[in-house]
C-alpha positions as CSV (number, residue, x, y, z in Angstrom):
1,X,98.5,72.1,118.5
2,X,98.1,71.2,114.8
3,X,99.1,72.4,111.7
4,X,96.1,74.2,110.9
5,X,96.6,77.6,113.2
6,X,94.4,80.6,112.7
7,X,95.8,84.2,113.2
8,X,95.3,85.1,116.4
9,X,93.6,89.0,116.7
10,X,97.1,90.5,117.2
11,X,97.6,90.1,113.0
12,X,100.3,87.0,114.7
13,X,100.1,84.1,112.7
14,X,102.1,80.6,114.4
15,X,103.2,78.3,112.9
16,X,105.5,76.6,109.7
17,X,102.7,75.5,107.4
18,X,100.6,78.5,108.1
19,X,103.2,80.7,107.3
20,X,104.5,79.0,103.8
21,X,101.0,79.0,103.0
22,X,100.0,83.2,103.4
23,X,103.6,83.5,101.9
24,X,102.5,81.7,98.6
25,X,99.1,82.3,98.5
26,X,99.1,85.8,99.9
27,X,102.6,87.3,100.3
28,X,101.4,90.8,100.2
29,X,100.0,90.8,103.7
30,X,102.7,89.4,105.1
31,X,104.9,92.2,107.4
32,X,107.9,90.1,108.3
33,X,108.8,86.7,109.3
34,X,110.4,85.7,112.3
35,X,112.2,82.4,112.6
36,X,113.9,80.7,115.8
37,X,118.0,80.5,115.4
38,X,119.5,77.2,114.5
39,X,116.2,75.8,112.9
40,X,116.6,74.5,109.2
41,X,114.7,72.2,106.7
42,X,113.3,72.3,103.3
43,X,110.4,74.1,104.8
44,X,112.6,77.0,106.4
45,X,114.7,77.5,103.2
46,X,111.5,77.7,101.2
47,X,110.1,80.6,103.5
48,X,113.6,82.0,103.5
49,X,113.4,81.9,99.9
50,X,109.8,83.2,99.4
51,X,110.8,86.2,101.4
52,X,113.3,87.1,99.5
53,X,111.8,86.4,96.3
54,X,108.7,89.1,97.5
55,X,111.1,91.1,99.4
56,X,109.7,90.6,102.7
57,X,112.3,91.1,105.6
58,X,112.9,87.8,107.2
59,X,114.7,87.3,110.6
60,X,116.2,85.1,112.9
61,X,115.4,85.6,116.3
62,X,115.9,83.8,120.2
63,X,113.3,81.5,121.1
64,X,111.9,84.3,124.0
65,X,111.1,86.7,120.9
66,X,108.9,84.4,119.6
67,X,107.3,83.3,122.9
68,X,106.5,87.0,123.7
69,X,104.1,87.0,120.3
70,X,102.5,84.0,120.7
71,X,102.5,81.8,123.8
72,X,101.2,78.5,122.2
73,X,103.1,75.9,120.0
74,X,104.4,78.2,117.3
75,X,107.1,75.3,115.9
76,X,109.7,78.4,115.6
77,X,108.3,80.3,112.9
78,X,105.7,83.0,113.0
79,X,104.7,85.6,110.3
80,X,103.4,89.7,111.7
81,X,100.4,90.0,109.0
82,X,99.0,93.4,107.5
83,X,95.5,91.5,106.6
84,X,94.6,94.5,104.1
85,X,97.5,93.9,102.0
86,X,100.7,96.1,101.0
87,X,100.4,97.7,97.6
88,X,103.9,98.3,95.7
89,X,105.2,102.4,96.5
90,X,104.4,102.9,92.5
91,X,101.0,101.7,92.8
92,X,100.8,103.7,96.2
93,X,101.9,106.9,94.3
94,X,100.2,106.6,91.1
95,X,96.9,105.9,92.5
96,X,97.0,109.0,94.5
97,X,98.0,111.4,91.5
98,X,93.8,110.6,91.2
99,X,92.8,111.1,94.9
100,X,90.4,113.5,95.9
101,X,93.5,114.9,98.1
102,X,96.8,114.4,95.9
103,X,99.2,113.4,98.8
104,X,101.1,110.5,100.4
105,X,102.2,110.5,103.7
106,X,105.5,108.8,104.5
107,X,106.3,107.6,108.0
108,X,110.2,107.7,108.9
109,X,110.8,105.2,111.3
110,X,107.7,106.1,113.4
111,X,107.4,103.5,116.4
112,X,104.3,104.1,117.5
113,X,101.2,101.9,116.4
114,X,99.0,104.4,117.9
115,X,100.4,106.9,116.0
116,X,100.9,104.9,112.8
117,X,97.1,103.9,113.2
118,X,95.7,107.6,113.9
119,X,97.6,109.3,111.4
120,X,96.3,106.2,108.9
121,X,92.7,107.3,110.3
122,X,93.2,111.2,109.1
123,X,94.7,110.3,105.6
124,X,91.5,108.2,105.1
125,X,89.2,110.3,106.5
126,X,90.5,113.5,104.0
127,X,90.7,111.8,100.9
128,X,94.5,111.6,100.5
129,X,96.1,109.1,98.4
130,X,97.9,106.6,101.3
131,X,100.8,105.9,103.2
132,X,104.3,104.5,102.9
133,X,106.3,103.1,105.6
134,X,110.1,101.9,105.8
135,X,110.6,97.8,105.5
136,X,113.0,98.4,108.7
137,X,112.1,100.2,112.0
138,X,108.9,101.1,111.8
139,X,105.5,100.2,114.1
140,X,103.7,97.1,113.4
141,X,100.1,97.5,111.9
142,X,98.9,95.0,113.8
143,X,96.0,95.2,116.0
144,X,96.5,98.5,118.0
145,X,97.3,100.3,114.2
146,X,94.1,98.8,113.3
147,X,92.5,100.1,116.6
148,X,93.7,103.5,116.4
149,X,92.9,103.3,112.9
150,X,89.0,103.4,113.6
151,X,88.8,100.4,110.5
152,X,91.3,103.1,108.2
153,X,94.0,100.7,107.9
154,X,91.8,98.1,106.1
155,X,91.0,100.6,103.6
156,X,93.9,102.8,103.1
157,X,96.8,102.3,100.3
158,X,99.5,101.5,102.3
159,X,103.7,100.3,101.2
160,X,106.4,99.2,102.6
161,X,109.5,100.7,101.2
162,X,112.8,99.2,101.1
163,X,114.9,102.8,100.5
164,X,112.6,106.1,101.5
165,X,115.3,108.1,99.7
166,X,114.3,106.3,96.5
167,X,110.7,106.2,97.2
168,X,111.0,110.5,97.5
169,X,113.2,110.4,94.4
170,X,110.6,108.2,92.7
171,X,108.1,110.8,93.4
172,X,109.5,113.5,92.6
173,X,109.7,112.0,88.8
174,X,106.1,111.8,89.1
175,X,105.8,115.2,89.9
176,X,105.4,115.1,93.6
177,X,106.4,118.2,95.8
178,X,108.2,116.5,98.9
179,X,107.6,118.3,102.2
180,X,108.9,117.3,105.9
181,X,108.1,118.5,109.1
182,X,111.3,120.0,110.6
183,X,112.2,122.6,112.7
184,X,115.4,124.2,111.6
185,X,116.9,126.6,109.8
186,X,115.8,127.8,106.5
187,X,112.3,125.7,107.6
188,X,109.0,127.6,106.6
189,X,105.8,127.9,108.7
190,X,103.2,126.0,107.7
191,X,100.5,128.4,107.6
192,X,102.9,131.2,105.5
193,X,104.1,128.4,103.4
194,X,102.6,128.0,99.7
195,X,101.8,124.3,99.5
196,X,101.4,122.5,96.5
197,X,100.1,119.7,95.1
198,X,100.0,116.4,94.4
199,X,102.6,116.1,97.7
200,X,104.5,113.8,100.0
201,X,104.4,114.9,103.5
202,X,107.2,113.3,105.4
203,X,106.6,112.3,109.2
204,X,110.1,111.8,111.0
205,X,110.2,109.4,114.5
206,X,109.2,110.6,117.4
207,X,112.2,111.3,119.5
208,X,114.6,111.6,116.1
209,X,112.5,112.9,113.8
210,X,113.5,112.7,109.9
211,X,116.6,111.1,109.0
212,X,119.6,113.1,107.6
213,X,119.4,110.9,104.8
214,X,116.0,111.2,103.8
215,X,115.6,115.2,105.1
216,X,118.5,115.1,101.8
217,X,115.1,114.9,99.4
218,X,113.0,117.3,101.1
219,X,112.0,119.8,98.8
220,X,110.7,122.0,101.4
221,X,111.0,122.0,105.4
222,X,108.0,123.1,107.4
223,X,107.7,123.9,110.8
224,X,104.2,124.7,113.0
225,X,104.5,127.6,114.8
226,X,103.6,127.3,118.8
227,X,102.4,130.0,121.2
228,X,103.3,130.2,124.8
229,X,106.9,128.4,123.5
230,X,104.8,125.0,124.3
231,X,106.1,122.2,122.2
232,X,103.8,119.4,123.2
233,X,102.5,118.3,119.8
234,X,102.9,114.0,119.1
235,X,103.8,113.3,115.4
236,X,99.8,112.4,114.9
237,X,98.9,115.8,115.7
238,X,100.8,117.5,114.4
239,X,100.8,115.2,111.1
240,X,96.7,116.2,110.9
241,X,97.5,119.8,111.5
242,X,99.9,119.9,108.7
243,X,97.4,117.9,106.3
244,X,94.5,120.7,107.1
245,X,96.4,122.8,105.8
246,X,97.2,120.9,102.4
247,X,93.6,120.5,102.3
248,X,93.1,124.2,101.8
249,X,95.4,124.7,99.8
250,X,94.3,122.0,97.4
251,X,90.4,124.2,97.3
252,X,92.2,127.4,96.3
């Protein structure tokens, strides 16, 4: 196989030239970078160093990792690619304070594409301002994002943040109320809460939920109330149940 590799429909894209090429001509859509241990070159320390320059995460990875993306000739260095293009968190949040919804959803480590990709579907499909997801341990929005996504994901304002602790402190200097759904003590139900606006609504993982650390910068806690004691909901549902409600309060 040849230099010139396209991406394949999987948002994978093979290859050493391929890859120094998005990351200099495009290094906004570029997720992360995976490279096979041991290999080095002027080539490699360039990518290395374009990835750090654009604070991409970069790692170095068995050559089974690799072959489990992509199953051609890959040369031992292939780039996950978010085709629509990261924004920077401050453009993120400034562009929503003028959203027809003022609110930013932040995913915590949510591993889900599926989820990641429907939740990106309902923040579109309201009018809120975008999303922002951690640099480390969160889904790829690769193809099955996109899918779930219904075409969102192309469309949406979407980051990748280094430190979600900043990004929420960031926020709240422009203002933002920061809200997180948790269900603990002191938490307040969603429909009894008064919700304001513009917001961050926090999403924690799915088994974990929101990190201690970032559950630090919560200004509120919400929790959705169940009948029956059922406690079913995924973090997509109950993210678009939580966002209905913003969306009345935001017409009051």
């Amino acid at each position: 196989m040849s230099d010139n590799y396209n991406e394949n429909t999987d948002g994978i894209l093979p290859g050493v030239k391929p890859v120094l090429e998005r990351l200099t001509s495009s290094p906004e859509q570029v997720d992360s970078v995976l490279i096979r241990k041991g290999k080095r070159g002027a080539d490699i320390a360039t990518i290395t160093d374009a990835c750090k320059k654009n604070k991409i995460r970069f790692t170095f990875v068995q050559d089974q990792s690799l072959d489990k993306l992509f199953d051609g000739n890959h040369q031992g260095v292939i780039a996950k690619i978010f085709e629509a293009g990261f924004k920077s968190e401050d453009e993120v949040l400034e562009e929503a304070l003028e959203a027809e919804l003022p609110l930013v959803v932040v995913l915590d480590q949510i591993q889900d594409p599926g989820n990641a990709g429907t939740l990106a579907r309902t923040i579109y499909g309201i009018g809120a301002g975008g999303m922002i997801v951690p640099k480390h341990n969160a889904s790829f929005l690769g193809a099955a994002a996109a899918k779930a996504s219904a075409g969102a994901l192309g469309k949406l304002a979407v980051a990748k943040a280094t430190n979600l602790s900043r990004t929420l402190e960031l926020a709240k200097k422009m203002g933002y109320f920061v809200y997180g759904a948790e269900y603990k003590e002191g938490a307040e139900n969603l429909y009894k809460a008064k919700l304001h606006t513009p917001a961050v609504l926090v999403l924690g993982n799915e088994e974990k939920g929101i990190r201690p650390n970032v559950a630090k910068r919560l200004d509120v806690s919400l929790f959705i109330p169940m009948a029956h004691g059922f406690d079913s909901l995924n973090v997509a549902q109950a993210g678009a149940m939580m966002l209905s409600q913003f969306i009345a309060a935001n017409c009051d």
